[in-house]
C-alpha positions in Angstrom: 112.2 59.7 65.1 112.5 62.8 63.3 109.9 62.2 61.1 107.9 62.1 64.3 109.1 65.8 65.2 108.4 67.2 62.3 105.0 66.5 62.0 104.9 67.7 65.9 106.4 71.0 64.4 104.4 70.8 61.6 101.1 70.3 64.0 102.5 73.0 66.2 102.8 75.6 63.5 99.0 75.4 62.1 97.9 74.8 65.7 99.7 77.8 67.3 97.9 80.4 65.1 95.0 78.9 65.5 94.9 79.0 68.7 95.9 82.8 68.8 92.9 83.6 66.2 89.8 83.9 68.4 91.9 86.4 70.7 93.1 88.1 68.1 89.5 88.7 66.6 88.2 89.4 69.4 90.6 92.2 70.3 90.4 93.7 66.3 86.8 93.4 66.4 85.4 94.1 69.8 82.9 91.6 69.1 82.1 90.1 72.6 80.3 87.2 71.4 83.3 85.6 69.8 84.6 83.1 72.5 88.1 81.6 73.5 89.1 78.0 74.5 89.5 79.8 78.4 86.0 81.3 78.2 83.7 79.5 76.0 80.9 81.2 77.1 81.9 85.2 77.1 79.8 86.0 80.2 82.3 88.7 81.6 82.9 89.9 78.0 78.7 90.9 77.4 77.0 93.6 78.5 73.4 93.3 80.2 71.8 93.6 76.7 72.9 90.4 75.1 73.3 88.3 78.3 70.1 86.4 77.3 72.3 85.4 73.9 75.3 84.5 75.4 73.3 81.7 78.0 71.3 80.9 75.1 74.7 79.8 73.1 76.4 78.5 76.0 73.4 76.4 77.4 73.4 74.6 73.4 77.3 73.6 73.8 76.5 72.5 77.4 73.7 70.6 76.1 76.2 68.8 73.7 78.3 68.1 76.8 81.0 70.8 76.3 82.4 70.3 80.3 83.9 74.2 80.3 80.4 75.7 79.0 78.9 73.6 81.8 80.9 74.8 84.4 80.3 78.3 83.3 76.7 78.3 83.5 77.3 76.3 86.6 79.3 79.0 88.2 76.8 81.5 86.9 74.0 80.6 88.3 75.8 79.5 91.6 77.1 83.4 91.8 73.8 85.1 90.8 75.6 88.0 90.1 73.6 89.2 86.5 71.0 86.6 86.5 68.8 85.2 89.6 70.8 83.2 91.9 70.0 79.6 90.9 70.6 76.7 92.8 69.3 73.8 91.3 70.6 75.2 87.7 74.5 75.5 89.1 74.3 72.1 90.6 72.7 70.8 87.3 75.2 72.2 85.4 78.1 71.2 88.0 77.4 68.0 88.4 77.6 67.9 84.3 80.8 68.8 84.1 82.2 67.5 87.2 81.0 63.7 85.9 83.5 64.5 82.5 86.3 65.4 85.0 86.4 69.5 84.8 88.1 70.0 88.1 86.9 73.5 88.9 83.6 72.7 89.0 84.4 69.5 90.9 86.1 71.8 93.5 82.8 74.2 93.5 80.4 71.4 94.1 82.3 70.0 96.7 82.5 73.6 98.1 78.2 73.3 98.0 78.0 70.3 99.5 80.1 71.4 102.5 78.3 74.8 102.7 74.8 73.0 102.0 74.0 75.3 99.1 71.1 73.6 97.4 71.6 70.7 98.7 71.7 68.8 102.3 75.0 69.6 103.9 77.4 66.3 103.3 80.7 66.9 105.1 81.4 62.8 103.4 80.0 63.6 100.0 81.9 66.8 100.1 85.5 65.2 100.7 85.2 62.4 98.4 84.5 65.4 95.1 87.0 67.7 96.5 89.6 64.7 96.5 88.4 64.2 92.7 89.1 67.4 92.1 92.0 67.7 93.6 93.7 64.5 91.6 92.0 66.2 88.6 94.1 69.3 88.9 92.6 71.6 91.2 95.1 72.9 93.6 92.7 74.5 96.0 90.9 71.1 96.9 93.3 69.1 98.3 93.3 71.5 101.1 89.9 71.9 101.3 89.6 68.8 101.7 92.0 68.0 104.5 90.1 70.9 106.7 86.8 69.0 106.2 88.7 65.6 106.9 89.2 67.5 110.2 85.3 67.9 110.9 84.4 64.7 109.8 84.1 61.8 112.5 86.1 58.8 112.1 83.1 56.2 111.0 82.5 59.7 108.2 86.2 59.2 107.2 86.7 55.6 107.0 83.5 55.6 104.9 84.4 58.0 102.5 88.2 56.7 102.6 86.6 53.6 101.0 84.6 55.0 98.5 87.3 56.6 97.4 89.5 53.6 96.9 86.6 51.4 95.3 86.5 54.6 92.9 90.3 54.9 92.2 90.5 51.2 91.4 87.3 51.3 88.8 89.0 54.1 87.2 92.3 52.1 86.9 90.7 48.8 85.7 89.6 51.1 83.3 92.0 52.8 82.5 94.1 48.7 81.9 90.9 48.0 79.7 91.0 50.9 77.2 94.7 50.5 77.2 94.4 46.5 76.5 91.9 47.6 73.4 94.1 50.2 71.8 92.1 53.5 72.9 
């Protein structure tokens, strides 16, 4: 047992300062294409000038299947506000990182679906992500959820009740497996 803590303090005291590095570069440096863990993709940090850079570098990690860089060119072309508002790009890149589990953008496609932006509004479609979401982490959706519950009629609900289960159970058989095999 201690052996075990003091590689986790070991681990801890290379991890810590590396984590603290790409902040601390970026704050000596000023250099706002350098990107943290919270905001791989710098979009609030670059000015107008070398936008076109920073989608270019963040569309190659999304590409790769980096979930956080998909959400953020999801949520940038879903806001439109320094590039054309684009629909069928933000649920692209949405949909991305909502299948790896990223529950913000799980809680933003849900939100699209209900709204029926860029897509056919789906108050069934749009409870069963927002519950995802919501057991993912997002606090936000399980409330959002429960006021679309309230719109939905009760064939809607029963539907999407069960859809939800048949999901929950798949994930936990799956869960068993990878366990039973040592993952």
């Amino acid at each position: 047992m201690a052996s075990f803590k003091h590689r986790s303090l070991a681990r801890l005291s290379v991890a810590l300062p590396l984590c603290l590095l790409p902040g601390l570069l970026l704050a000596q440096s000023g250099n706002p294409l350098l990107i943290t863990a919270e905001d791989r993709c710098g979009f609030e940090r670059v000015d107008d000038s070398s936008l076109p850079q920073a989608i270019e570098r963040c569309t190659e990690a999304a590409t790769q299947g980096d979930s956080q860089a998909q959400f953020e060119l999801g949520d940038l072309y879903y806001q439109g506000d320094r590039i054309t508002r684009d629909f069928d790009q933000a649920l692209n890149w949405l949909e991305e990182a909502s299948l790896q589990g990223h529950p913000t953008a799980q809680y933003q496609l849900g939100l699209m679906h209900y709204q029926g932006e860029g897509v056919e509004r789906n108050l069934a479609q749009a409870y069963i992500i927002l519950k995802m979401s919501a057991v993912n982490g997002e606090d936000a959706a399980m409330d959002a959820s429960d006021r679309i519950a309230l719109q939905m009629n009760q064939e809607e609900l029963q539907v999407a009740t069960q859809l939800l289960s048949t999901l929950f159970r798949n994930y936990l058989e799956q869960m068993r497996e990878e366990q039973l095999q040592g993952r």
